[in-house]
matplotlib code that plots the C-alpha trace (Angstrom):
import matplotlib.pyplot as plt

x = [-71.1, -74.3, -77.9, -81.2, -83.8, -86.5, -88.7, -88.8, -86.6, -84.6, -80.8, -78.2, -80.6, -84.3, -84.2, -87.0, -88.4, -86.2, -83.2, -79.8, -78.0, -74.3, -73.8, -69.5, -70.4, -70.7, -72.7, -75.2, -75.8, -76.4, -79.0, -80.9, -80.8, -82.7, -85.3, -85.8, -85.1, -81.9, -81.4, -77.6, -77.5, -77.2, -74.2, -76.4, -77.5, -80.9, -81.5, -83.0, -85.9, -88.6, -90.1, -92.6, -93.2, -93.8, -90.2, -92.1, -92.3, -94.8, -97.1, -96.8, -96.0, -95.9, -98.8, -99.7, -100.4, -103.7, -104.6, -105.7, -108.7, -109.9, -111.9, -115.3, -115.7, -117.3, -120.1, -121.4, -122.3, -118.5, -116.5, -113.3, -110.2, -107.7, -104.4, -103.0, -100.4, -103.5, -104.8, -102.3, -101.8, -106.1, -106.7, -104.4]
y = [48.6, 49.6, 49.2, 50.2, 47.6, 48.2, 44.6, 42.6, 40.0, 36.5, 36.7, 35.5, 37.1, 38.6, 41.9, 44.7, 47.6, 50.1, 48.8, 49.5, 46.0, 45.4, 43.4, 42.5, 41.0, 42.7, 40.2, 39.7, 43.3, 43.2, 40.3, 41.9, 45.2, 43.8, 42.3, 45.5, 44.1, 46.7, 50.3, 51.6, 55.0, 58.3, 60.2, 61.9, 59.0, 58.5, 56.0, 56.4, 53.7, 56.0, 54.5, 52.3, 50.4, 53.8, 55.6, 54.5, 50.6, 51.7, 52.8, 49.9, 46.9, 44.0, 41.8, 38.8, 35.8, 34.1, 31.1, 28.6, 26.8, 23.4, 23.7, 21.7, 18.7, 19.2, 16.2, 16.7, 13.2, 12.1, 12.5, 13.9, 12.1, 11.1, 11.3, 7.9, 9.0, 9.4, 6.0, 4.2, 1.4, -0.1, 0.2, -2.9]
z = [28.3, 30.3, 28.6, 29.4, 30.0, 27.4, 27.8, 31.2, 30.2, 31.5, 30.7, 33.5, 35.7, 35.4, 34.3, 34.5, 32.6, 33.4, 34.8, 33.5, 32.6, 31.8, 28.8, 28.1, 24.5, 21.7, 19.7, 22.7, 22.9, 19.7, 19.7, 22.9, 21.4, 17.7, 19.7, 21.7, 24.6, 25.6, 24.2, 24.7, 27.2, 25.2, 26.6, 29.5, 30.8, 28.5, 26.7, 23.2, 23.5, 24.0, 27.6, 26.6, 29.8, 31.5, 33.9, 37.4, 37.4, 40.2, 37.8, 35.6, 37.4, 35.5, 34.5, 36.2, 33.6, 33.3, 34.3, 31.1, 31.7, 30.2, 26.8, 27.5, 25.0, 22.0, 22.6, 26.0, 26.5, 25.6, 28.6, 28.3, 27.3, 30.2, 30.4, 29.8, 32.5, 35.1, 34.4, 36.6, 35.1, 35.2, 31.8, 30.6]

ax = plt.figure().add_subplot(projection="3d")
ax.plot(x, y, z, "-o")
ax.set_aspect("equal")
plt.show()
């Protein structure tokens, strides 16, 4: 049965906002479709999830992930802690 692609999401292949997605089993449709990540089509082709992500992926493209950066230490005057891994094999 065909589903509409609510959430960009990983399954057996990526899957974006807006996409239509086969799913054969029951019980996985069912799973996706709990965590909102699939809606089933309404009989003209609609689906009943509402659009969140927006109908043009153009206009909503999706959003790039930031970059972490390193907390500073707490005492200034402690450096901070290596990674043991890092340390290649001088500190025995």
């Amino acid at each position: 049965m065909k589903y509409k692609v609510l959430i960009q999401h990983f399954g057996d292949k990526q899957y974006w906002a807006g996409e239509s997605r086969e799913v054969t089993n029951e019980q996985d449709a069912g799973e996706l479709i709990k965590q909102g990540l699939i809606a089933p089509f309404d009989d003209d082709g609609d689906s009943g999830g509402g659009g969140e992500q927006g109908e043009n992926e153009q206009d909503n493209p999706p959003a790039e992930p930031k970059a972490k950066a390193k907390a500073p230490p707490k005492n200034k005057a402690e450096p901070a802690p290596q990674n043991k891994a890092d340390d290649n094999g001088q500190g025995e």
